[in-house]
Backbone as JSON Lines, residues from 0, in Angstrom:
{"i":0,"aa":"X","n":[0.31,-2.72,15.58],"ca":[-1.01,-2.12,15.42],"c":[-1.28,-1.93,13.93]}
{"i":1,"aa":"X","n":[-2.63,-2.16,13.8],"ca":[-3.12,-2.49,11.99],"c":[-3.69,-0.96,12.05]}
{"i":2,"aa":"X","n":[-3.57,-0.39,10.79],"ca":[-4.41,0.94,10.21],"c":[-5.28,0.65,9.42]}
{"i":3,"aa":"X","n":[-5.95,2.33,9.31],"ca":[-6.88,2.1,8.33],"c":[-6.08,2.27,6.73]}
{"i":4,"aa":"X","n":[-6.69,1.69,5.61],"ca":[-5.58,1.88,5.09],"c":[-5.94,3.21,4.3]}
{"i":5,"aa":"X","n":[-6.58,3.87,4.4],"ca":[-6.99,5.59,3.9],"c":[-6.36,6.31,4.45]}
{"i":6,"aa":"X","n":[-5.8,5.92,6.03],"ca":[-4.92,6.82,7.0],"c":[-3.44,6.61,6.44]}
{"i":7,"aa":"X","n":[-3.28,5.22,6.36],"ca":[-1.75,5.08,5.45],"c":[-1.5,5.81,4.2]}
{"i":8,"aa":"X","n":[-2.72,5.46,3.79],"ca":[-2.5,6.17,2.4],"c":[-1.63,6.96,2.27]}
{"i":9,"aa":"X","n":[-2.76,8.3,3.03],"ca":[-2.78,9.13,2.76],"c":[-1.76,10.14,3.34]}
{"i":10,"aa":"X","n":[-1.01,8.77,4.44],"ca":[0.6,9.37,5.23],"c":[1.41,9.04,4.17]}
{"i":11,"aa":"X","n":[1.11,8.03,3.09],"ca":[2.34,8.52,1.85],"c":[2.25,9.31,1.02]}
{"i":12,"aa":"X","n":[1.12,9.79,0.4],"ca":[0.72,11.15,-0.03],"c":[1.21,12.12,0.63]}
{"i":13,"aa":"X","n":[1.42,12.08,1.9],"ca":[1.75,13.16,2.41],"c":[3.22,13.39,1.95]}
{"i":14,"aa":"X","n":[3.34,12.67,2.1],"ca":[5.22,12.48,2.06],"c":[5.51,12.97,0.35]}
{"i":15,"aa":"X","n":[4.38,12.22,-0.41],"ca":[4.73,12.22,-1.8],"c":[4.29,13.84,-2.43]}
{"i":16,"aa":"X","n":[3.38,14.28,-1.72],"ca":[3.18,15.7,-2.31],"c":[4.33,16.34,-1.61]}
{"i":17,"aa":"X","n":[4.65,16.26,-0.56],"ca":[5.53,17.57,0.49],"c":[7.28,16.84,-0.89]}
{"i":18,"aa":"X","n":[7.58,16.32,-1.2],"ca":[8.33,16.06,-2.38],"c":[7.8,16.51,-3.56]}
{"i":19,"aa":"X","n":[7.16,16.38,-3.57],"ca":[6.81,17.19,-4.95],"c":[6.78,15.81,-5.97]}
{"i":20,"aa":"X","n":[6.03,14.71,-5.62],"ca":[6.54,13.54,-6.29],"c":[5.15,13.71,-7.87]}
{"i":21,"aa":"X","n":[5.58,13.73,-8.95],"ca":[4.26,13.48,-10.04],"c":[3.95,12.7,-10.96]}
{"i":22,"aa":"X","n":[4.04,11.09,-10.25],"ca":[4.24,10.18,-10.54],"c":[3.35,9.3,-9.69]}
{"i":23,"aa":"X","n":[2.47,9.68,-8.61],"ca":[1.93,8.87,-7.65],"c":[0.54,8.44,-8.55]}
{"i":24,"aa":"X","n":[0.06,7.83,-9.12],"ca":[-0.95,7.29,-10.04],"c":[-1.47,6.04,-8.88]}
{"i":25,"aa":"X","n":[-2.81,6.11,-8.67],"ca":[-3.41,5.53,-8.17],"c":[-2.74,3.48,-8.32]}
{"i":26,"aa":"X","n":[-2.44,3.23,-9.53],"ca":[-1.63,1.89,-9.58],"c":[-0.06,2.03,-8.73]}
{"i":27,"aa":"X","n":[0.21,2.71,-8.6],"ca":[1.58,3.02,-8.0],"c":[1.43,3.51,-6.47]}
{"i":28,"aa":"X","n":[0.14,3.75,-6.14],"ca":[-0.15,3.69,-4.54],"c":[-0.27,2.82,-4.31]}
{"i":29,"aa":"X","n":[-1.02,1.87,-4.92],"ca":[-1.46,0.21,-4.35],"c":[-0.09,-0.13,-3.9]}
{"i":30,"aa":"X","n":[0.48,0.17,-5.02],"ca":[2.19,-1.01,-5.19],"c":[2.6,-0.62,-3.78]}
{"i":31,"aa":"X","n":[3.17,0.78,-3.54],"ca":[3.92,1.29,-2.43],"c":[3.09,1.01,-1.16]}
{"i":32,"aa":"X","n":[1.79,0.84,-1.01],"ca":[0.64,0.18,0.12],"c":[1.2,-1.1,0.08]}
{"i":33,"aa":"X","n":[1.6,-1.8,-0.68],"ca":[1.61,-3.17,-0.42],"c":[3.13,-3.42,0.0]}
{"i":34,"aa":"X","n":[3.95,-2.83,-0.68],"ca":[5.37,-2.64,-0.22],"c":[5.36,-2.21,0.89]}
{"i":35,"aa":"X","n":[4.9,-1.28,1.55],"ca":[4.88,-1.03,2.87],"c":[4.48,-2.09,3.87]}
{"i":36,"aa":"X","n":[3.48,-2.15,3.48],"ca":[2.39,-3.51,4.56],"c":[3.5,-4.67,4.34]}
{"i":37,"aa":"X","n":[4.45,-5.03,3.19],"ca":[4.92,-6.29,3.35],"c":[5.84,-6.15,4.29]}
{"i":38,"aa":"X","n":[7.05,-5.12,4.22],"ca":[7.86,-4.83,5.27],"c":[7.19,-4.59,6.8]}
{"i":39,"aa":"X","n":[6.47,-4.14,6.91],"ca":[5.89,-3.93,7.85],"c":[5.61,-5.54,8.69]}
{"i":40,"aa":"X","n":[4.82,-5.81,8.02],"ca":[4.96,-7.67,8.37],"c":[6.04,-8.36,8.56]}
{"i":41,"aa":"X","n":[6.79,-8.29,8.04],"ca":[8.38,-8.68,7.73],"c":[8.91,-8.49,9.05]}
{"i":42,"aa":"X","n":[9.0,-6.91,9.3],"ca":[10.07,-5.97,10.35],"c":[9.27,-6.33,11.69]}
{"i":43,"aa":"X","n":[8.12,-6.08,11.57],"ca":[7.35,-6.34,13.17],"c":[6.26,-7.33,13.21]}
{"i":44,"aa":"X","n":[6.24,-7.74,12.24],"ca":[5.35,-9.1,12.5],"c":[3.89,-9.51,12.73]}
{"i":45,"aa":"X","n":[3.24,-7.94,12.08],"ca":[1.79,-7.65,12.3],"c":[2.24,-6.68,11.3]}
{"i":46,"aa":"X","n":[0.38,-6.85,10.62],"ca":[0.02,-5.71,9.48],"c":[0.01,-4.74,9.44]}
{"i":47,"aa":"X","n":[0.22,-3.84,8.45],"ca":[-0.13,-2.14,8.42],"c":[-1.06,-1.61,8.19]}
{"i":48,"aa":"X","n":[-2.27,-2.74,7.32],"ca":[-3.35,-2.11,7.29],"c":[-4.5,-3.2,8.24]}
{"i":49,"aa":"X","n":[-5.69,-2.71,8.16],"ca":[-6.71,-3.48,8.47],"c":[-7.51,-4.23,7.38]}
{"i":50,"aa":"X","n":[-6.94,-4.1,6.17],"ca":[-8.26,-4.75,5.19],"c":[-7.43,-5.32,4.44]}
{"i":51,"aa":"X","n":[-7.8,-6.56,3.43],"ca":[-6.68,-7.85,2.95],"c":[-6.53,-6.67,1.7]}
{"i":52,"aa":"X","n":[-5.39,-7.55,0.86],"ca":[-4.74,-7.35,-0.39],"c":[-5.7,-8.22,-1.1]}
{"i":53,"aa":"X","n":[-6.3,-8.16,-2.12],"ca":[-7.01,-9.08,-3.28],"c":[-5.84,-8.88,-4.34]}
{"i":54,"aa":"X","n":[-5.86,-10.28,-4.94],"ca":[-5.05,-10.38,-6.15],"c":[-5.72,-10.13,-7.41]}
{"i":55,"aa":"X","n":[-6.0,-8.83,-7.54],"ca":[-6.41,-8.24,-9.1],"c":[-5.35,-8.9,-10.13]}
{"i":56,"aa":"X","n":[-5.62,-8.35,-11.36],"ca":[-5.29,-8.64,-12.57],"c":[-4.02,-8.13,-12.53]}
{"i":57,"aa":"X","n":[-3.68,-6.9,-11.8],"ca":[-2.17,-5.92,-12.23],"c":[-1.92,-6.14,-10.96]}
{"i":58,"aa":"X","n":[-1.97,-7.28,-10.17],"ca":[-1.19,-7.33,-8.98],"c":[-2.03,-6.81,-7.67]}
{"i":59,"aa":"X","n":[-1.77,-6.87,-6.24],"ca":[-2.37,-6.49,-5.4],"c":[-3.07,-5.33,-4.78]}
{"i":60,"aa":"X","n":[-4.42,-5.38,-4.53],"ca":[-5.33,-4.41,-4.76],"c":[-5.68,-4.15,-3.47]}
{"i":61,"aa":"X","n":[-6.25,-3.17,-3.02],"ca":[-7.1,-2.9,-1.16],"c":[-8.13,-2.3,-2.02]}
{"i":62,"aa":"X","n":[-9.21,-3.09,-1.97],"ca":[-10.54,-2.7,-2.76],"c":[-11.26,-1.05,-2.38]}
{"i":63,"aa":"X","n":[-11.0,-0.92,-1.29],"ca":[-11.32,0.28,-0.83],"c":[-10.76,1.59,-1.62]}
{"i":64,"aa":"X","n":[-9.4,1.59,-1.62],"ca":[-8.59,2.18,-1.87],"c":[-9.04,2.3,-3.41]}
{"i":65,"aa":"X","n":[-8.95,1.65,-3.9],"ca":[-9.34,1.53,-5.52],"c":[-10.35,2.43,-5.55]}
{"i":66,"aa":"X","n":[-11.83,2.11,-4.88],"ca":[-12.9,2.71,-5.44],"c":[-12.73,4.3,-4.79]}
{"i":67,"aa":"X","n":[-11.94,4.95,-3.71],"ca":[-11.24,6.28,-3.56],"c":[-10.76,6.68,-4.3]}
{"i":68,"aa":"X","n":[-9.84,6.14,-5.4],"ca":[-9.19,6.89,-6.12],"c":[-9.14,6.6,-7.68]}
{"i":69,"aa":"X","n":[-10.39,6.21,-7.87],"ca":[-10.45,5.22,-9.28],"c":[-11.04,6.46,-10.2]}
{"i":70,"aa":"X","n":[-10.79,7.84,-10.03],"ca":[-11.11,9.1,-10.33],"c":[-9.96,9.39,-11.03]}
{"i":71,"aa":"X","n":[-8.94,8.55,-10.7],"ca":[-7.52,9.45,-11.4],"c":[-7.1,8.65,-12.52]}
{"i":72,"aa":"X","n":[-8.14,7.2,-12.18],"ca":[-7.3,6.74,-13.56],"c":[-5.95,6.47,-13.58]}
{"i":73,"aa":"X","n":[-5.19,6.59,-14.7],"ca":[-3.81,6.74,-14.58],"c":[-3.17,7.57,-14.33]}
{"i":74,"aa":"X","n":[-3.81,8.63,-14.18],"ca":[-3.08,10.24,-13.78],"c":[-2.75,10.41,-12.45]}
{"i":75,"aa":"X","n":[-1.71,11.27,-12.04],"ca":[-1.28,11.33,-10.98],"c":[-2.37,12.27,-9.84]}
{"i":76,"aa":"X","n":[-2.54,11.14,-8.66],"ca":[-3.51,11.54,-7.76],"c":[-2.58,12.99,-7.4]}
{"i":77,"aa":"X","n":[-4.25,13.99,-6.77],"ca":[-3.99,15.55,-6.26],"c":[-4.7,15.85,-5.36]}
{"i":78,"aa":"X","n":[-4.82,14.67,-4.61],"ca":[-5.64,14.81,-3.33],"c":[-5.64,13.72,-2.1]}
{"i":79,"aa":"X","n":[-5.78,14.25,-0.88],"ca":[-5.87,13.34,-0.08],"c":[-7.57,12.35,-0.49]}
{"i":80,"aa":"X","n":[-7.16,11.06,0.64],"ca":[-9.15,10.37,0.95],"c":[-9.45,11.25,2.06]}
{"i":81,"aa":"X","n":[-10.61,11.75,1.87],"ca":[-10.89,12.52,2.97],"c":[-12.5,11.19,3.44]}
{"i":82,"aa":"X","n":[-13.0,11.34,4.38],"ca":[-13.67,10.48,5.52],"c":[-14.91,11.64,5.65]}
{"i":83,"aa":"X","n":[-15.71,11.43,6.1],"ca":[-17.18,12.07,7.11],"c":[-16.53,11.85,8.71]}
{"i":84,"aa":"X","n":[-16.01,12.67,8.96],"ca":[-16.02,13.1,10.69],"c":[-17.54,12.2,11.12]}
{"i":85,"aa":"X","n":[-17.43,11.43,12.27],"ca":[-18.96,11.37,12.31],"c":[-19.52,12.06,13.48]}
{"i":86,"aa":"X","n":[-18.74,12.85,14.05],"ca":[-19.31,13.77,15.39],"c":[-19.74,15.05,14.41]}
{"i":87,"aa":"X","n":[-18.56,15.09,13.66],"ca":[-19.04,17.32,12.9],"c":[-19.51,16.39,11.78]}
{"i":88,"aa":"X","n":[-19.3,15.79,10.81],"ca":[-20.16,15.56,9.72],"c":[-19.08,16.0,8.77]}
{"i":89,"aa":"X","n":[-18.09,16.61,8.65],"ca":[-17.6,17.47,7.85],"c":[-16.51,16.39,7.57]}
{"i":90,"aa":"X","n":[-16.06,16.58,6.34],"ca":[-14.85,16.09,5.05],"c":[-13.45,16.36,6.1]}
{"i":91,"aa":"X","n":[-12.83,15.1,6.13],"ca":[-11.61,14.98,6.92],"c":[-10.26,14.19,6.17]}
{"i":92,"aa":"X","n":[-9.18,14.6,6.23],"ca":[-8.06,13.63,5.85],"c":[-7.68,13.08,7.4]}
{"i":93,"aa":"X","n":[-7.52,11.77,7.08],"ca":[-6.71,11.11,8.39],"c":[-5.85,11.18,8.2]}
{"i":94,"aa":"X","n":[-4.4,11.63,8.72],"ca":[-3.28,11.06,8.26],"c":[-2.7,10.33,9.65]}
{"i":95,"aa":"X","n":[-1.99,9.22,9.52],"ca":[-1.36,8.39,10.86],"c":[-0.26,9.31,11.45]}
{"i":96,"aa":"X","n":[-0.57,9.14,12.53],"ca":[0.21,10.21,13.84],"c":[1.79,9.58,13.89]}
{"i":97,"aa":"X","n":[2.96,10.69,13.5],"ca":[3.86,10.33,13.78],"c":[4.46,9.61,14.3]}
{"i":98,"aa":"X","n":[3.84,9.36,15.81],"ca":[4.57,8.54,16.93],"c":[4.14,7.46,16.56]}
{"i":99,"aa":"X","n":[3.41,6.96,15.93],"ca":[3.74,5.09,15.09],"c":[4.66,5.08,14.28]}
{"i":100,"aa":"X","n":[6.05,5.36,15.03],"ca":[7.17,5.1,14.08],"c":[7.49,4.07,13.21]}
{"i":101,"aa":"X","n":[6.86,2.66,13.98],"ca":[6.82,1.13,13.09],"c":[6.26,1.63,11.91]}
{"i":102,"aa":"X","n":[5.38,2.15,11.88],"ca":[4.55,2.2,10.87],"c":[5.27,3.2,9.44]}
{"i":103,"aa":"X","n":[5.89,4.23,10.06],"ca":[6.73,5.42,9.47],"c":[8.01,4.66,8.9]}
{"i":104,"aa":"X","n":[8.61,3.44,9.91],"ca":[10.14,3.26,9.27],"c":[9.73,2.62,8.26]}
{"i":105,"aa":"X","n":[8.57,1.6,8.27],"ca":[7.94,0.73,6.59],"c":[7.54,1.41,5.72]}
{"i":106,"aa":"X","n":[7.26,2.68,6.12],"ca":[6.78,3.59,4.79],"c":[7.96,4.23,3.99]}
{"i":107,"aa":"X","n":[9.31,4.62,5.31],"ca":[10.51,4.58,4.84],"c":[11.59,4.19,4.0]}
{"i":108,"aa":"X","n":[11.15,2.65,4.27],"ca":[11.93,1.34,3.35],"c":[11.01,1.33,2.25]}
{"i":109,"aa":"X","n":[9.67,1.36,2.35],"ca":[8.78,0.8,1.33],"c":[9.62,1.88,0.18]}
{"i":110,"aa":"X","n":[9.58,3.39,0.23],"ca":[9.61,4.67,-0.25],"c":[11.28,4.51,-0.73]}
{"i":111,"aa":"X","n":[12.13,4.58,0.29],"ca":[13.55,4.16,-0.68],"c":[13.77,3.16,-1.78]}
{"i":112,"aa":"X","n":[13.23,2.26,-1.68],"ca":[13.42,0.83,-2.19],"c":[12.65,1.11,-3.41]}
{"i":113,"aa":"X","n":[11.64,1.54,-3.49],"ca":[10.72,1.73,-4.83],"c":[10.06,2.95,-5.16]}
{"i":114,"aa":"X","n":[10.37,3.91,-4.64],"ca":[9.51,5.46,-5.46],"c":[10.24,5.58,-6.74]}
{"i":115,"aa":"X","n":[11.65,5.14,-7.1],"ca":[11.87,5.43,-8.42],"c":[11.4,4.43,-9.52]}
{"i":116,"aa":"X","n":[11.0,3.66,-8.86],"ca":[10.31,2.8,-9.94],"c":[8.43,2.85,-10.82]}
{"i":117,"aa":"X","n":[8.65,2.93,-11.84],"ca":[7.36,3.1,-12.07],"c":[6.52,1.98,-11.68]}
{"i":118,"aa":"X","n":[5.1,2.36,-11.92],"ca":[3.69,1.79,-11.51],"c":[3.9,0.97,-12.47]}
{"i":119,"aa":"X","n":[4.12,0.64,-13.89],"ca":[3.92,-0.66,-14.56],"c":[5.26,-1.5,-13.76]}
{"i":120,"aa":"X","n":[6.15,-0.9,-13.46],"ca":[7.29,-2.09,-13.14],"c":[7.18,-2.53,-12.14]}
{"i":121,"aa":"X","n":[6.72,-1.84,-11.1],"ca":[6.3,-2.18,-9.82],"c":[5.17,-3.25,-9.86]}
{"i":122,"aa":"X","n":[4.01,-3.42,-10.59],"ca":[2.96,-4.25,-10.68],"c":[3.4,-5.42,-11.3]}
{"i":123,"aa":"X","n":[4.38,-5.4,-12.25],"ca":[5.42,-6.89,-12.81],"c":[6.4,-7.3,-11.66]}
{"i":124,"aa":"X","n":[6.76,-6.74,-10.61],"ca":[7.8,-7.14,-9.56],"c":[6.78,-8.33,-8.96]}
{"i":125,"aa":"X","n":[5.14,-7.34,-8.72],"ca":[4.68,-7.89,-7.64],"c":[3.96,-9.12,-8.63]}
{"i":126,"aa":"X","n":[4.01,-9.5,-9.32],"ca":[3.84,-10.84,-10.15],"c":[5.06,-11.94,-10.64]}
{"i":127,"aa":"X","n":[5.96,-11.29,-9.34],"ca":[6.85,-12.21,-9.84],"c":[7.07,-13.95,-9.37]}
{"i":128,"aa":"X","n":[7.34,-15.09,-9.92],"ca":[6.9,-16.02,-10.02],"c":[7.36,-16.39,-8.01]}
{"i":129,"aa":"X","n":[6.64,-17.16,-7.58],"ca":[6.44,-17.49,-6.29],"c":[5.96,-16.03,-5.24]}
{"i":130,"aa":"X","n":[5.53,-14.98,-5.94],"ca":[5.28,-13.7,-4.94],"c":[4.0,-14.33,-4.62]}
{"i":131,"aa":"X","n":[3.48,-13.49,-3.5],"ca":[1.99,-13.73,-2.91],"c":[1.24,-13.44,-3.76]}
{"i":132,"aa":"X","n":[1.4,-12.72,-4.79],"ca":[0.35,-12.12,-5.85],"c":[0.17,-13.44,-6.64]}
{"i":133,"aa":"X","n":[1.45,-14.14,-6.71],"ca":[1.45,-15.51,-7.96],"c":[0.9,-16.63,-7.33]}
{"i":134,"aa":"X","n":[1.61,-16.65,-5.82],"ca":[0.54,-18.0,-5.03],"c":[-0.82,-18.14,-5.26]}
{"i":135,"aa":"X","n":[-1.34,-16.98,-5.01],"ca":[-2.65,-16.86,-4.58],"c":[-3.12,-16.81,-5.94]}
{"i":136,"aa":"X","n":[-3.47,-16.41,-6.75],"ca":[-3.51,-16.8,-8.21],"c":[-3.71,-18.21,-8.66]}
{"i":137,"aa":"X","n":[-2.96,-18.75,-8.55],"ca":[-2.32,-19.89,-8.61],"c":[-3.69,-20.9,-7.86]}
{"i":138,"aa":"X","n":[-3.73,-20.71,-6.77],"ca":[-4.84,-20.89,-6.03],"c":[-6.09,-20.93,-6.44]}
{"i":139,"aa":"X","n":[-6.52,-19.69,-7.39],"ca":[-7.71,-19.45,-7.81],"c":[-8.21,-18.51,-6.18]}
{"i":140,"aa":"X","n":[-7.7,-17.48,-5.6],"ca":[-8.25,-17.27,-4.4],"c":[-8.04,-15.62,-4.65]}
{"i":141,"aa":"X","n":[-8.98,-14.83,-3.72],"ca":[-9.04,-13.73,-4.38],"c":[-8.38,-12.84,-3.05]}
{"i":142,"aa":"X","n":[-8.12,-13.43,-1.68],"ca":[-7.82,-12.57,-0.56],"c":[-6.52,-13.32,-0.92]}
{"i":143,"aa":"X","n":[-5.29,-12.28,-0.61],"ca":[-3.72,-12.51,-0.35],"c":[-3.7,-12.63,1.0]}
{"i":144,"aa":"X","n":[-3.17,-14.11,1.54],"ca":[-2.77,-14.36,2.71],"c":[-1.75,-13.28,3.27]}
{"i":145,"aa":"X","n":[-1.85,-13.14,4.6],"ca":[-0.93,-11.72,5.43],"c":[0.27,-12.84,6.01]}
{"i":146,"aa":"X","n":[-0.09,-14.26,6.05],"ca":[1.65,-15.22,6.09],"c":[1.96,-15.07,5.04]}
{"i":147,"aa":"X","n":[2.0,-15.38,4.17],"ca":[2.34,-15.58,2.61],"c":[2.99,-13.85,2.07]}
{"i":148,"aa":"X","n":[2.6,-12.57,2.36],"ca":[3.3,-11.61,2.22],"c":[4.24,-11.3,3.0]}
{"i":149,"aa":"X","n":[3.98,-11.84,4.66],"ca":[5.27,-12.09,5.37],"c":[6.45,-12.63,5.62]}
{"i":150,"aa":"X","n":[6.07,-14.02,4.78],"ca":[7.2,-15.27,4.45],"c":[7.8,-14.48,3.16]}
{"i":151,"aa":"X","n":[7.25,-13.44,2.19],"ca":[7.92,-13.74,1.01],"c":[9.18,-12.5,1.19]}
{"i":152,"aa":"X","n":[8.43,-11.14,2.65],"ca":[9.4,-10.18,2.55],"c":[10.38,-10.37,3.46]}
{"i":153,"aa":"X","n":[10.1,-11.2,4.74],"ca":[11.08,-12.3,5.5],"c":[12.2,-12.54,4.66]}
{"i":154,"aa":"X","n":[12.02,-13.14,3.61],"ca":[12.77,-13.78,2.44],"c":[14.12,-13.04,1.9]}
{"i":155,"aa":"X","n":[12.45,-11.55,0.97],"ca":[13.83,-10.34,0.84],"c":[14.69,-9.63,1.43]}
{"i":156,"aa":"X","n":[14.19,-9.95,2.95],"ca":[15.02,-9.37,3.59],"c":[16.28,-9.58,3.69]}
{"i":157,"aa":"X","n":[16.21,-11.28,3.69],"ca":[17.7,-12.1,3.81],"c":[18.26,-12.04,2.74]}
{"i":158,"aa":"X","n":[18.02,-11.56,1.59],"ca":[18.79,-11.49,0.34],"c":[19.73,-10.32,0.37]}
């Protein structure tokens, strides 16, 4: 099952404030969104979010996500995306319901594997030569194929 990716988000925010993490900078959510979604593809074989990866300039982007949090700049985000309820009208955080554990163990791996790494190193990983960020580039194409992030974490897995 695919999410929204404001609901993902904002289930690693969750995780990253209840740590006390102050380092989550809007470039360093993308990264860990995309690290997630790749494992996620990888481990079960369907996406984590509902909306593509575009290959920006610093590596893979969810356009949405960007224009949510393009307030922080480089500074470390201090807030959830909150939504319009559309029954009450009123300011909401989604966060994804526990019992999508698929979804929780990729946020798991995504989160071990790379929270200690910073947002510039993380955005040079994901440019690394044959990644989906470099194919598609390469291409001249601006949506990141969801095979092409699956074949490449398939890959890391076996390493």
């Amino acid at each position: 099952m695919a999410f929204n990716p404001k609901h993902v988000v904002n289930s690693i925010l969750e995780r990253s404030f209840r740590e006390a993490r102050t380092d989550m900078t809007p470039m360093k959510l993308q990264k860990m969104l995309f690290y997630t979604h790749g494992w996620h593809l990888a481990i079960n074989g369907e996406p984590a979010i509902t909306e593509p990866f575009e290959a920006w300039r610093y590596g893979p982007v969810v356009h949405s996500i960007y224009d949510d949090l393009k307030e922080f700049k480089g500074s470390p985000i201090s807030r959830y995306i909150s939504e319009t309820d559309q029954f009450s009208g009123e300011e909401v955080k989604y966060i994804v319901n526990r019992d999508y554990t698929d979804l929780y163990n990729s946020i798991d791996i995504a989160w071990e594997k790379y929270i200690g790494i910073s947002a510039e190193s993380l955005s040079t990983m994901t440019h690394a030569p044959a990644s989906p960020w470099d194919v598609t580039r390469k291409k001249n194409q601006e949506i990141i194929p969801n095979n092409l992030i699956q074949e490449y974490f398939v890959e890391l897995a076996t390493r």
